[in-house]
Structures are given as structure tokens and as C-alpha cells.
One Martini backbone bead per residue (centre of mass of N, CA, C, O) as a GRO file, in nm:
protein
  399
    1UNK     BB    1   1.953  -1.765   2.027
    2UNK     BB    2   1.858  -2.073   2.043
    3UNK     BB    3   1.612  -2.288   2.065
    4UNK     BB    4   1.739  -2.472   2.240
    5UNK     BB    5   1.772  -2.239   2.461
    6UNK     BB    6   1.453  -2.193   2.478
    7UNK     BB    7   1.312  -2.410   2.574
    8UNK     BB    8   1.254  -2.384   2.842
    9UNK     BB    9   1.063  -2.167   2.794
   10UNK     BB   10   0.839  -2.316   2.624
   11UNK     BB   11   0.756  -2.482   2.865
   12UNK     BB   12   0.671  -2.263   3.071
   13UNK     BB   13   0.456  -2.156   2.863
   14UNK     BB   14   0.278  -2.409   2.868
   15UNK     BB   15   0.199  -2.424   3.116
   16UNK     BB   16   0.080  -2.204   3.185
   17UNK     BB   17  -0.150  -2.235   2.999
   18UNK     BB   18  -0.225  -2.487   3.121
   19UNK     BB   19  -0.302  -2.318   3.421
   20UNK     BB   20  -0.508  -2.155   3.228
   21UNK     BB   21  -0.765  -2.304   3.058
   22UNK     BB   22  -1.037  -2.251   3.248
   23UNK     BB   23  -1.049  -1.972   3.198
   24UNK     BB   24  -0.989  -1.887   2.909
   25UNK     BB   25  -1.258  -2.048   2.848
   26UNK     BB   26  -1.437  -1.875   3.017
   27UNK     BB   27  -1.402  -1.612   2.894
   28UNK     BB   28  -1.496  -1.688   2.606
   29UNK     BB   29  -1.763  -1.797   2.692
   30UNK     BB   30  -1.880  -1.473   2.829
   31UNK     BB   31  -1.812  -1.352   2.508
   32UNK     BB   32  -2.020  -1.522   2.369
   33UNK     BB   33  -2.263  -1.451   2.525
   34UNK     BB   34  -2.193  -1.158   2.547
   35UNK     BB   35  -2.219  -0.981   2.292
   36UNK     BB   36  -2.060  -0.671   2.135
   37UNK     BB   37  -2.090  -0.369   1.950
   38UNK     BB   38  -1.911  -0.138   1.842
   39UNK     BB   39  -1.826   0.040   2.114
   40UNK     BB   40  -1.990  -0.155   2.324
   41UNK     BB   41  -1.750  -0.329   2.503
   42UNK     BB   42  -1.755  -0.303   2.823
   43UNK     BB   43  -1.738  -0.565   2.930
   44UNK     BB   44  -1.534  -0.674   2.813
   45UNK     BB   45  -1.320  -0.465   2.863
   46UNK     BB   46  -1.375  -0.531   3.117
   47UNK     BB   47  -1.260  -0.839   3.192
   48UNK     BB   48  -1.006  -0.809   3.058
   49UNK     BB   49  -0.897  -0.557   3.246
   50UNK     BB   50  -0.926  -0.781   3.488
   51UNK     BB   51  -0.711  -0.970   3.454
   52UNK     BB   52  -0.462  -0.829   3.421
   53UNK     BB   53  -0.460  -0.678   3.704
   54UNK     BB   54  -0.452  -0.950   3.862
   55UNK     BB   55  -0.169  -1.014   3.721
   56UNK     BB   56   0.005  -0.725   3.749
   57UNK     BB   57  -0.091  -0.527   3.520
   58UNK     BB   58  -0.063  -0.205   3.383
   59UNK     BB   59  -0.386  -0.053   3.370
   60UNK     BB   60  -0.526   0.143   3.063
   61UNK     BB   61  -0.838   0.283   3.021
   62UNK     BB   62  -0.924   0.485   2.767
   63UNK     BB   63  -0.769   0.503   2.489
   64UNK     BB   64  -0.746   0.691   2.249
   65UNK     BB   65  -1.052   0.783   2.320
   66UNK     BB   66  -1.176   0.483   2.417
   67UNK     BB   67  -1.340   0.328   2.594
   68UNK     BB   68  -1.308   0.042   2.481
   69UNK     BB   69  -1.020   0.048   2.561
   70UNK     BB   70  -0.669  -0.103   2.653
   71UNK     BB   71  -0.392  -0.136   2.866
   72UNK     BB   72  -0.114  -0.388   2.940
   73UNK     BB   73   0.161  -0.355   3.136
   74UNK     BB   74   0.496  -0.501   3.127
   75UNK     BB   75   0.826  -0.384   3.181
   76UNK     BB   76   0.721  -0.070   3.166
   77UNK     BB   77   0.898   0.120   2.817
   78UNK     BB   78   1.091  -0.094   2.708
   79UNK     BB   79   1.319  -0.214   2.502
   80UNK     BB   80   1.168  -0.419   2.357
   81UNK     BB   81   0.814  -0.439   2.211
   82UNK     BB   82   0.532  -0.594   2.278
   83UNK     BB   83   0.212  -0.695   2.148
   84UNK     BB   84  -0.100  -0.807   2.240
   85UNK     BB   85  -0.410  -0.829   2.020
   86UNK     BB   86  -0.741  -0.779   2.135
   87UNK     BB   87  -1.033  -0.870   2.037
   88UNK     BB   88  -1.432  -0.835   2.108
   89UNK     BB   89  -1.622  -0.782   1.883
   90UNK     BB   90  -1.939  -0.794   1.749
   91UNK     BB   91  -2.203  -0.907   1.552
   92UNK     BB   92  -2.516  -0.813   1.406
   93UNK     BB   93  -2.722  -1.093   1.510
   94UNK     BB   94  -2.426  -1.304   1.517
   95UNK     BB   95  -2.197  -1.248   1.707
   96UNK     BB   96  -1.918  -1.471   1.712
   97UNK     BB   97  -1.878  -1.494   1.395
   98UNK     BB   98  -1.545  -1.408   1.440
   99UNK     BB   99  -1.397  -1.520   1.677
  100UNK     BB  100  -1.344  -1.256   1.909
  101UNK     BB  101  -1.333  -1.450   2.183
  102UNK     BB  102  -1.063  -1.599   2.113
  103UNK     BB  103  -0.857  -1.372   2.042
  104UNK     BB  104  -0.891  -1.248   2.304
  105UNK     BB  105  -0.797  -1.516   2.511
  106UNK     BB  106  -0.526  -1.578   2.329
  107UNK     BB  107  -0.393  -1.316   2.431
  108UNK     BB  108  -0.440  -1.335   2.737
  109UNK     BB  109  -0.293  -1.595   2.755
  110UNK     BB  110  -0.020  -1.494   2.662
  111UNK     BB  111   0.027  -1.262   2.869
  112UNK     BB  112   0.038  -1.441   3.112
  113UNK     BB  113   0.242  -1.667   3.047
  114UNK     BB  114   0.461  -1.479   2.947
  115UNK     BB  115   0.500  -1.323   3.228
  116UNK     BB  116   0.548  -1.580   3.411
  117UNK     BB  117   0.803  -1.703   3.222
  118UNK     BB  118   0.971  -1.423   3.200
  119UNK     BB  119   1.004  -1.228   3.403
  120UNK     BB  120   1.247  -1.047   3.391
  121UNK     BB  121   1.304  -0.843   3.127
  122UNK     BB  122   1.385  -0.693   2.887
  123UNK     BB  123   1.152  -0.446   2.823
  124UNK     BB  124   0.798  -0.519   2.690
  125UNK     BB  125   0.486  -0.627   2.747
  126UNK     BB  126   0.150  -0.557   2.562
  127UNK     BB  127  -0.176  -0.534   2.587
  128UNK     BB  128  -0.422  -0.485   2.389
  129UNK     BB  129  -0.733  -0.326   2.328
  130UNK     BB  130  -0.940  -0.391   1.991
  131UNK     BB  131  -1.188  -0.210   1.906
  132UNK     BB  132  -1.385  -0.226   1.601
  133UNK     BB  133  -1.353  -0.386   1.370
  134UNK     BB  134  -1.611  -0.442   1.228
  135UNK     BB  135  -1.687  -0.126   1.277
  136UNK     BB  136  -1.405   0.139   1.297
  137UNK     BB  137  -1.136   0.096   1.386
  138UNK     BB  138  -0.937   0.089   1.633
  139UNK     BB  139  -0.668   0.092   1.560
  140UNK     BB  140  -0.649   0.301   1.407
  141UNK     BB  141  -0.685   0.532   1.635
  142UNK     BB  142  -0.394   0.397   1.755
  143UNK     BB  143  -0.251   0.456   1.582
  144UNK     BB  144  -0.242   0.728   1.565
  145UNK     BB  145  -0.196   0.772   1.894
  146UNK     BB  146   0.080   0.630   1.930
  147UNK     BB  147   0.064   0.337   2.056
  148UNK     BB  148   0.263   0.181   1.850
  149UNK     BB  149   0.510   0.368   1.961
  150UNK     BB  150   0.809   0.117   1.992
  151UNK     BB  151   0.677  -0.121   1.854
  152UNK     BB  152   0.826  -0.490   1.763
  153UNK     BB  153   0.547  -0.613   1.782
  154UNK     BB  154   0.234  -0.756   1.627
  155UNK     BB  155   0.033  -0.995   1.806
  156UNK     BB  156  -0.221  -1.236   1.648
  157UNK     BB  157  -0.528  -1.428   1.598
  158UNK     BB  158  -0.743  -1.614   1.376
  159UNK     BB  159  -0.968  -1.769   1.320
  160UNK     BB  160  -1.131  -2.025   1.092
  161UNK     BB  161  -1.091  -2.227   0.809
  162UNK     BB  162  -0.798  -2.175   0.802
  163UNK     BB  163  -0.409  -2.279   0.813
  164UNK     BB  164  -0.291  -1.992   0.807
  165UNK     BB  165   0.028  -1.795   0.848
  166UNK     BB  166  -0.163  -1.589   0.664
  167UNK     BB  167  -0.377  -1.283   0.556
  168UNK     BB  168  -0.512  -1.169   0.274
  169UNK     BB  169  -0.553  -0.846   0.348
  170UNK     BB  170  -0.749  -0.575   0.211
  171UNK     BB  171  -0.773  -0.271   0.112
  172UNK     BB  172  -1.010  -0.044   0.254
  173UNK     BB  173  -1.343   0.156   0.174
  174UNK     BB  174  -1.558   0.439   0.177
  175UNK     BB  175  -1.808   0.625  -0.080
  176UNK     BB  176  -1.964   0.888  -0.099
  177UNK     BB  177  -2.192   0.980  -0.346
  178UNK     BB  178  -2.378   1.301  -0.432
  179UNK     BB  179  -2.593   1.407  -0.662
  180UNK     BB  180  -2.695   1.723  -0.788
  181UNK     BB  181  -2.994   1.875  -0.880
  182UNK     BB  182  -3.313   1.949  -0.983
  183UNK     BB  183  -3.635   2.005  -0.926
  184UNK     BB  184  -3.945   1.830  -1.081
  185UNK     BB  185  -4.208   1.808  -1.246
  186UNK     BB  186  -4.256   1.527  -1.471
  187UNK     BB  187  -4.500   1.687  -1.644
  188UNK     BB  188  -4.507   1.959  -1.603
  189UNK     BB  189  -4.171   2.048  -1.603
  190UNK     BB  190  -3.935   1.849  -1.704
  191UNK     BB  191  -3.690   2.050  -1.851
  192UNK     BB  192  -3.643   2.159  -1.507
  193UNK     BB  193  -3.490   1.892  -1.486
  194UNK     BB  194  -3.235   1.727  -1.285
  195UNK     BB  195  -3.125   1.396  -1.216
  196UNK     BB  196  -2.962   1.267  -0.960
  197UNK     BB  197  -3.060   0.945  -1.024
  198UNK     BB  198  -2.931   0.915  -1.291
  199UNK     BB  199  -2.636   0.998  -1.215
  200UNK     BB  200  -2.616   0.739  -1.018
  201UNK     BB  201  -2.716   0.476  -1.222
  202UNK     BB  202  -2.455   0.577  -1.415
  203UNK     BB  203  -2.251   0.480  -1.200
  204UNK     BB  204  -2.371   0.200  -1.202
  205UNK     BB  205  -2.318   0.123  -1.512
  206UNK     BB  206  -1.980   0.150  -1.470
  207UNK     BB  207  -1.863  -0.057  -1.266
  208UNK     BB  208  -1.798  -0.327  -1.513
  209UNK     BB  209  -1.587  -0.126  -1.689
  210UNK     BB  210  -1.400  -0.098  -1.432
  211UNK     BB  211  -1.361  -0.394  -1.301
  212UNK     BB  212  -1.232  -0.547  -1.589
  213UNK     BB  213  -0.963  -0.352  -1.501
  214UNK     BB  214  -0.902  -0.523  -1.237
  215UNK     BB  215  -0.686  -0.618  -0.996
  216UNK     BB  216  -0.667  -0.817  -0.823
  217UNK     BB  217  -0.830  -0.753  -0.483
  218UNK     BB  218  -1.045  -0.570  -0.692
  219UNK     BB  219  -1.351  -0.380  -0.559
  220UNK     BB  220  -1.705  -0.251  -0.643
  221UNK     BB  221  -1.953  -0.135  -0.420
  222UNK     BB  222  -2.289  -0.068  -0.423
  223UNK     BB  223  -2.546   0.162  -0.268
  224UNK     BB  224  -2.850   0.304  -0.204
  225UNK     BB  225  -2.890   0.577   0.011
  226UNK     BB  226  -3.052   0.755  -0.197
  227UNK     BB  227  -3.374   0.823  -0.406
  228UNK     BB  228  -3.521   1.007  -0.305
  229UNK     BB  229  -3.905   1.081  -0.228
  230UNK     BB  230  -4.065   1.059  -0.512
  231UNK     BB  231  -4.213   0.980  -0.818
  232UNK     BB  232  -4.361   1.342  -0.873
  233UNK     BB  233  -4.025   1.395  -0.815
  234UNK     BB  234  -3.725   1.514  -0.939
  235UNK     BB  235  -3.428   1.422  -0.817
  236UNK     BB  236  -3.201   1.676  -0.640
  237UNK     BB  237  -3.110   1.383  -0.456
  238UNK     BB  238  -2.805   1.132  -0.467
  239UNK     BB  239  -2.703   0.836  -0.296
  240UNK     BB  240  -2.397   0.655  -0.283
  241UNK     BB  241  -2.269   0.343  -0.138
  242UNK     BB  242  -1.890   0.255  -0.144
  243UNK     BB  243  -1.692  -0.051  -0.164
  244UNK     BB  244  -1.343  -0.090  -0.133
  245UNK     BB  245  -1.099  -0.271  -0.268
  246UNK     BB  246  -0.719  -0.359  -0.251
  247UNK     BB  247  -0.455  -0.555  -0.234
  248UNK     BB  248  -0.374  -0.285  -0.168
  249UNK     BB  249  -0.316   0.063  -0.113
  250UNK     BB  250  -0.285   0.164  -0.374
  251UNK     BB  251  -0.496   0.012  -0.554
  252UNK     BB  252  -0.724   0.151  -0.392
  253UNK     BB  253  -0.655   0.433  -0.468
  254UNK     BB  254  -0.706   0.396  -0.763
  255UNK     BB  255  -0.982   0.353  -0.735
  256UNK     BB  256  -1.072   0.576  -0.635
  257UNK     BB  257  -1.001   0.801  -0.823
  258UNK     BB  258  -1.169   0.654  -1.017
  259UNK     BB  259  -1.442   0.702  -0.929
  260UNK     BB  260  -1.386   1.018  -0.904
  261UNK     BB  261  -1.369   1.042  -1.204
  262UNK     BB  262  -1.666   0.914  -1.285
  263UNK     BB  263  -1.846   1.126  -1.156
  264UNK     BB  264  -1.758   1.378  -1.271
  265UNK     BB  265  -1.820   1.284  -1.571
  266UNK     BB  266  -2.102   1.255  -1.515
  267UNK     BB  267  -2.164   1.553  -1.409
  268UNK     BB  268  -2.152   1.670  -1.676
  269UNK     BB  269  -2.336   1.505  -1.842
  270UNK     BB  270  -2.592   1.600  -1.672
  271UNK     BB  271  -2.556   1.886  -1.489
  272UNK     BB  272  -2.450   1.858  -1.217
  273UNK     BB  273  -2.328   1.789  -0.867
  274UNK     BB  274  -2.062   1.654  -0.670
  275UNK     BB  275  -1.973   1.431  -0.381
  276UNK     BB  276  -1.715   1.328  -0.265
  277UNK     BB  277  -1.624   1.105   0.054
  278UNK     BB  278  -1.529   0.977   0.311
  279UNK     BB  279  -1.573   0.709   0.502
  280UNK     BB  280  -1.336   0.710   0.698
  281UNK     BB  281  -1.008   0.586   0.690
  282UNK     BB  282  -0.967   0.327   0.668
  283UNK     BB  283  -0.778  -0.018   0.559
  284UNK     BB  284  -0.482  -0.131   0.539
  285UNK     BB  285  -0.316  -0.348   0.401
  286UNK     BB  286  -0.172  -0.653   0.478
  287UNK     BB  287   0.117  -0.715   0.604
  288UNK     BB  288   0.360  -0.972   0.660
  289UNK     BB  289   0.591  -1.140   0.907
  290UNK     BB  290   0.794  -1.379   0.809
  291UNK     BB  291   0.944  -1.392   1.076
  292UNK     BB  292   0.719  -1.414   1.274
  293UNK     BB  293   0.523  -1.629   1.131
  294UNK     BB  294   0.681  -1.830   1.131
  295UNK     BB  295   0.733  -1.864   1.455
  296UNK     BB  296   0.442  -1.958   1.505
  297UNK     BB  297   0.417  -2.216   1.311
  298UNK     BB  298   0.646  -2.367   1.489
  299UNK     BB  299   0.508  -2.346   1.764
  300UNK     BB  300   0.222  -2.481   1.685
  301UNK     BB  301   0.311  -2.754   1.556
  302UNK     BB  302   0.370  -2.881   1.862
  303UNK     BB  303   0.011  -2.912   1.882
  304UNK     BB  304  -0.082  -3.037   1.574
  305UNK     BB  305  -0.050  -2.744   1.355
  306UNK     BB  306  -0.076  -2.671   1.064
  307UNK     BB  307   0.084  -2.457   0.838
  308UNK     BB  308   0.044  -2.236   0.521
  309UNK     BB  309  -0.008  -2.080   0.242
  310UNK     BB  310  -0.191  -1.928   0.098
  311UNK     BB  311  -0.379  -1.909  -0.149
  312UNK     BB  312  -0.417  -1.813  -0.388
  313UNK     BB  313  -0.678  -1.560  -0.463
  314UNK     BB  314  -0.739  -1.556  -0.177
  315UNK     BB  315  -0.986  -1.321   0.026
  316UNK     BB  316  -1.053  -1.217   0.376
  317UNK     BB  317  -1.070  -0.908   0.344
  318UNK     BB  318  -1.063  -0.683   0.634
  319UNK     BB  319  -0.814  -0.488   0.852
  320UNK     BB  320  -0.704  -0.299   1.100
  321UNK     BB  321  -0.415  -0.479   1.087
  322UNK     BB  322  -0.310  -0.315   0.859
  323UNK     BB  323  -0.209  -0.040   1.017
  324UNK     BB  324   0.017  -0.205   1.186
  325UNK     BB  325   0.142  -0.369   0.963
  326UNK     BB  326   0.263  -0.050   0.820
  327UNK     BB  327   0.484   0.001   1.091
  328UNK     BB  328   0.478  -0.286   1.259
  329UNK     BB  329   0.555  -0.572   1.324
  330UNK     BB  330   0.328  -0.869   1.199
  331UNK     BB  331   0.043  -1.046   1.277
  332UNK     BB  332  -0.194  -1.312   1.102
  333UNK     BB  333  -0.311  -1.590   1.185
  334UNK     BB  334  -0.499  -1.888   1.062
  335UNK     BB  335  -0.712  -2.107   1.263
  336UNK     BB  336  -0.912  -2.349   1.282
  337UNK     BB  337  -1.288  -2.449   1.367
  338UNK     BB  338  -1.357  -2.492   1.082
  339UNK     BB  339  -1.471  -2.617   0.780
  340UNK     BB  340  -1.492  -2.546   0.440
  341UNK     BB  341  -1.762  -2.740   0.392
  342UNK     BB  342  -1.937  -2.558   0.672
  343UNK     BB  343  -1.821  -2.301   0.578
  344UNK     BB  344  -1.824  -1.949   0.701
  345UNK     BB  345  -1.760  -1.687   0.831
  346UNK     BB  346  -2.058  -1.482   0.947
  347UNK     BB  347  -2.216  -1.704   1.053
  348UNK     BB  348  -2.415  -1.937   1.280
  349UNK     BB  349  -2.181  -2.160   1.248
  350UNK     BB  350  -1.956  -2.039   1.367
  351UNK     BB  351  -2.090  -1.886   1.627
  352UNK     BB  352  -2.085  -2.222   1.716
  353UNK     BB  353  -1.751  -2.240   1.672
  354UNK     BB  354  -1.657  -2.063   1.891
  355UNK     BB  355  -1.749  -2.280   2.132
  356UNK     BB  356  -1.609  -2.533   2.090
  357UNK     BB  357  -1.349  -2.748   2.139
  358UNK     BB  358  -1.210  -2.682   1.864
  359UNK     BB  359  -1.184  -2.402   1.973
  360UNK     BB  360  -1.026  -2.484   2.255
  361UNK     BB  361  -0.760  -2.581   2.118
  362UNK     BB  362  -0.701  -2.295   1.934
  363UNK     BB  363  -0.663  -2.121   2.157
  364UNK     BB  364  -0.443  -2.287   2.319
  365UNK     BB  365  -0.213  -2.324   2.111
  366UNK     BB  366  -0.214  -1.980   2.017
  367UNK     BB  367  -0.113  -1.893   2.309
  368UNK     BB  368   0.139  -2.009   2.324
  369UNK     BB  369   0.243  -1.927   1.991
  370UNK     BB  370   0.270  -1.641   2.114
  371UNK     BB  371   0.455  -1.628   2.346
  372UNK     BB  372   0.669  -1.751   2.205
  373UNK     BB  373   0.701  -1.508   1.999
  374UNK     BB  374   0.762  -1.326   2.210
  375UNK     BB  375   1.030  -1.475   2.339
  376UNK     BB  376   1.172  -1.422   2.058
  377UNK     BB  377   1.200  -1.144   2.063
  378UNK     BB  378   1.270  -1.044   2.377
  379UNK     BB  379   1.540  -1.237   2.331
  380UNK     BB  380   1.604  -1.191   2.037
  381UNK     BB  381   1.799  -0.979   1.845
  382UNK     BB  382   1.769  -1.122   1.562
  383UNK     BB  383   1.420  -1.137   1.521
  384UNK     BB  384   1.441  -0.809   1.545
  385UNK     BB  385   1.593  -0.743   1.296
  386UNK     BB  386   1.440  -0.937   1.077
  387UNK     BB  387   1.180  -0.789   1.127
  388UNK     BB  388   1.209  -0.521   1.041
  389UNK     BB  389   1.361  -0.570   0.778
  390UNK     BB  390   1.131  -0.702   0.649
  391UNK     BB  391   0.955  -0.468   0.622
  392UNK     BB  392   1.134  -0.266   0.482
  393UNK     BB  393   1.133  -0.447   0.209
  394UNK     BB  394   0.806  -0.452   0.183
  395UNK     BB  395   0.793  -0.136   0.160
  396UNK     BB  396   0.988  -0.078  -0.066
  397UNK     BB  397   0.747  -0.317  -0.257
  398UNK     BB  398   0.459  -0.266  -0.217
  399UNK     BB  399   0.359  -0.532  -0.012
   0.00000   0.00000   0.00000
């Protein structure tokens, strides 16, 4: 089926979210009022999950076993299935300011324009609710619970300072390293002390001899989050947590190593013992579905949205929709909301663009440009196969 045999699905597209426009922006605006930080969006996961089920969705609430998660499910259990994903938690202190407001709008409103304009068709379309990009990985754990199982698209948009067909989203994790050594007075017995905090000194600074030979997209921070009790006793535990960062999942993999390797090596020479521990899953780099998003880029042009392929070298740091799209087909294209010589997000002037104009034009857009390319998966089969083909393609090549 071509975009020609197409044309009338996308026009009744349009309407549709054309006449939810002032509801959708309702709703942007009552989640940008009311911010809520990680698994704690009861309201807005209520506000979302109550959308849904006015319009028809079969929805289930507290998925995954997350409270603040849900779906709503539209024709069935049958393939193909899409997924339109809502991310909704916000930044402690700064609200809105990574416009997950606009996100979860755009999601509902691509599903409900989406169910409008293609009334029963062959397969399922699903809106995800994931809670907690920000901080806890909502994603990562619907992903274990095996909610994307069947789904043969996973589609977002992400508000920003860039009009990019997808964003370079790094995987990352945190690294707990605890140094063991023996208190001692430092005066009074100085020789019977082993100094966990001097252990723990010296990993970091070994970390710019490390730095030097990462490949792009590679780095790792740390912050000291224990550094012993008092100054007039040899600190017998020290632990520093560290934000590991890898342009890839392997290359991730291969810094944490690295960094397990060098703590080790600090606790021989010191006479320690460490403990090195993961804190939490991480998330592993965006794939980009180079056909899928394609198609969303072609859809939002029609609104006069040109997107471009990232800059080289640019990385937009880490998202849990990275654990998504490398088991199925997904995208994460970047829409601006804002110019780049005016910030960027995670800041109080985005959370402030977050609610303006220009954001009710791109999430509208956006909302259209989902819709669209979900009704291109579940009418064309030839876009489901070489969705597919693409990622194994590129699951194939560590890309």
C-alpha cells in the first residue's frame, strides 16, 4: 500500500487530532500545573489512564507492577501491534523542564486520533504509560515484565532544542564502589589504620587516565557519597557513586569493567577491600528504527517541520526507551520547543517552553506525525517487515 492509497488514513488523521487540539493542550497544561516526580504521578497517570478509557481503550492500571504505570489496549491482542509511548514524571525542583508534559499529550493524542480515523483494522494498538524516565527506569521494568512481547513498534517523540529524526541516547548505569579498611586514632596509632577514604581518593584519580582512552560517548563521573565520620579517626569505609556513560551498550559494559578492574587494583595496593555493585538496571543506548523513523520525519513535514539527521558527536545523554528499541522497532525523534542559543533542557527556561505556543504547535505535529506512522505498521506490511529487518540488522552490527 503507498502513501498515495494512504493519503485519505492521514487526512482523517489530521482531523482527528485537529479536533482534539484544545483537550490535548488541556491536558499538557493540567501535567505541566502539576509536576510529579518518579513513580509518583498518581495524578497524571489518573488524568492519562482516564482519557484512555473515555475514548474506548481497554485500560489496566498499575502494570508491571508499577502503581503510576497503565495501558490501554484498542483492537484486541492481535498483530501487528503498536505502542504509543506516555512518559509523564518530572525534574525535583524544575517541574516540566525535560517536557514530559508534552510527550505524554502527544502519545494520547496520536492514540486517539490514531483509534478514530482507522476504526477496526487487522492487529492492536496500545498507549504505554512509563513512569519514571528520570530517574528509576519505568521502561526497563515493563520491559523485564514482558509488556512489549508482540509489539512490533514502540513510538515517541521527545520535545528539545533539536529537530533530529532520532537522538543519540547513550547507555548508562551507576557504580557504587566501597573501599573497607580499619579506624585508627591518627595520631595516637597512625601504623593500625588503613585508610578506605585515601582508596577511594586514589580511584579517582586514576579516572582521566581512564577518560583518555574512551571512545566517543564514554565517560564516567563520580561523586564521594561517604567519606568516613570524623577528621581525628582513619576512615574504615569510603564509597563513591559513579554515572557510567557509553556510546553503546557494550562499550558501557566494557567501562564498568574497566572501572571494576581499576578499584581492585587500588584495594591491593592499599591493603583494602571494595565492594563494586550496580545501583539499579541502567539503560542501554537508543537503537534508532531507521524505517520507522523515516516515516514519522515524512508525516511531521506536512506540518512544516523539517527534521535532519543528528550532528556528529552530539549526545543527548541516556533514556530508558533505549531498553525498548533494542528488542523492537522504536523511535525517539527531537522536535524543538526551544532554539539552541536560548538553553537547552532540564533547565527553568525550558520548563517555562514547555507550556508556550511553540510547544502546543510541536506537540500537535507530533501527535499527527505518531498516528501516522502507527497506521503505517498496521496497514502496510511491507513497513513491518523492513522495521523488523532493520533492527536485526542493526542488533546484528552493535549498532
Amino acid at each position: 500500500m503507498s502513501d498515495d492509497a494512504l493519503a485519505p488514513v492521514y487526512a482523517r488523521i489530521r482531523e482527528e487530532v485537529a479536533a482534539r487540539a484544545d483537550r490535548l493542550w488541556d491536558v499538557a497544561l493540567a501535567l505541566h500545573r502539576d509536576p510529579e516526580t518518579a513513580f509518583e504521578e498518581h495524578r497524571a497517570a489518573r488524568l492519562l489512564s482516564g482519557e484512555l478509557e473515555t475514548a474506548g481503550f481497554e485500560v489496566e492500571r498499575g502494570v508491571a507492577g508499577l502503581p503510576t504505570a497503565f495501558t490501554g489496549r484498542s483492537g484486541g491482542d492481535g498483530r501487528p501491534c503498536v505502542a504509543l509511548l506516555l512518559e509523564y514524571d518530572a525534574l525535583p525542583g524544575l517541574g516540566h523542564a525535560c517536557g514530559h508534559n508534552l510527550i505524554a499529550a502527544a502519545g494520547l493524542g496520536a492514540a486517539l486520533a490514531a483509534r478514530a480515523a482507522l476504526g477496526r483494522v487487522e492487529g492492536s494498538l496500545l498507549a504505554v504509560g512509563t513512569p519514571a524516565e528520570e530517574h528509576g527506569g519505568g521502561k526497563v521494568v515493563e520491559v523485564e515484565a514482558g509488556l512489549f512481547d508482540g509489539v512490533d513498534a514502540a513510538l515517541m517523540v521527545h520535545p528539545g532544542v533539536y529537530d533530529w529524526t532520532w537522538a543519540p541516547l547513550t547507555a548508562s548505569a551507576q557504580l557504587r564502589v566501597g573501599f573497607h579498611g580499619r579506624a585508627a586514632h591518627p595520631t595516637g596509632n597512625p601504623t593500625e589504620g588503613i585508610d578506605a577514604l585515601a582508596a577511594l581518593i586514589q580511584l579517582f584519580n586514576t579516572l582521566p587516565v581512564l577518560s583518555r582512552r574512551l571512545p566517543p560517548g564514554s565517560h564516567v563521573q563520580g561523586i564521594v557519597s561517604d567519606g568516613g565520620r570524623a577528621t581525628n579517626i582513619v576512615p574504615e569505609y569510603a564509597e563513591g557513586l559513579f554515572g557510567l556513560r557509553g556510546g553503546t551498550t557494550a562499550a558501557r559494559e566494557e567501562l564498568e569493567a574497566e572501572l571494576r578492574s581499576c578499584a581492585q587494583g587500588i584495594a591491593l595496593a592499599t591493603r583494602t577491600t571494595v565492594d563494586v555493585d550496580r545501583v539499579g538496571e541502567g539503560y542501554e543506548h537508543f537503537r534508532d528504527n531507521d524505517v520507522l523513523s523515516g516515516r514519522f520525519a515524512d508525516h511531521i513535514a506536512r506540518a512544516g517541520l523539517r527534521l535532519s539527521e543528528p550532528v556528529p558527536g552530539i549526545y543527548l545523554g541516556s533514556s530508558d526507551i533505549g531498553n525498548v528499541s533494542n528488542r523492537v522497532p522504536a523511535i525517539h525523534p527531537w522536535v524543538s520547543i526551544m532554539d539552541l542559543e536560548d538553553g537547552a533542557d532540564h533547565t527553568p527556561r525550558f520548563a517555562a517552553a514547555a507550556a508556550s505556543p511553540r510547544a502546543r504547535r510541536a506537540m500537535l505535529a507530533a501527535a499527527e506525525a505518531l498516528a501516522c506512522t502507527a497506521a503505517d505498521v498496521l496497514l502496510r506490511t511491507e513497513v513491518q517487515e523492513r522495521a523488523w529487518a532493520c533492527l536485526r540488522d542493526k542488533a546484528a552490527a552493535g549498532l
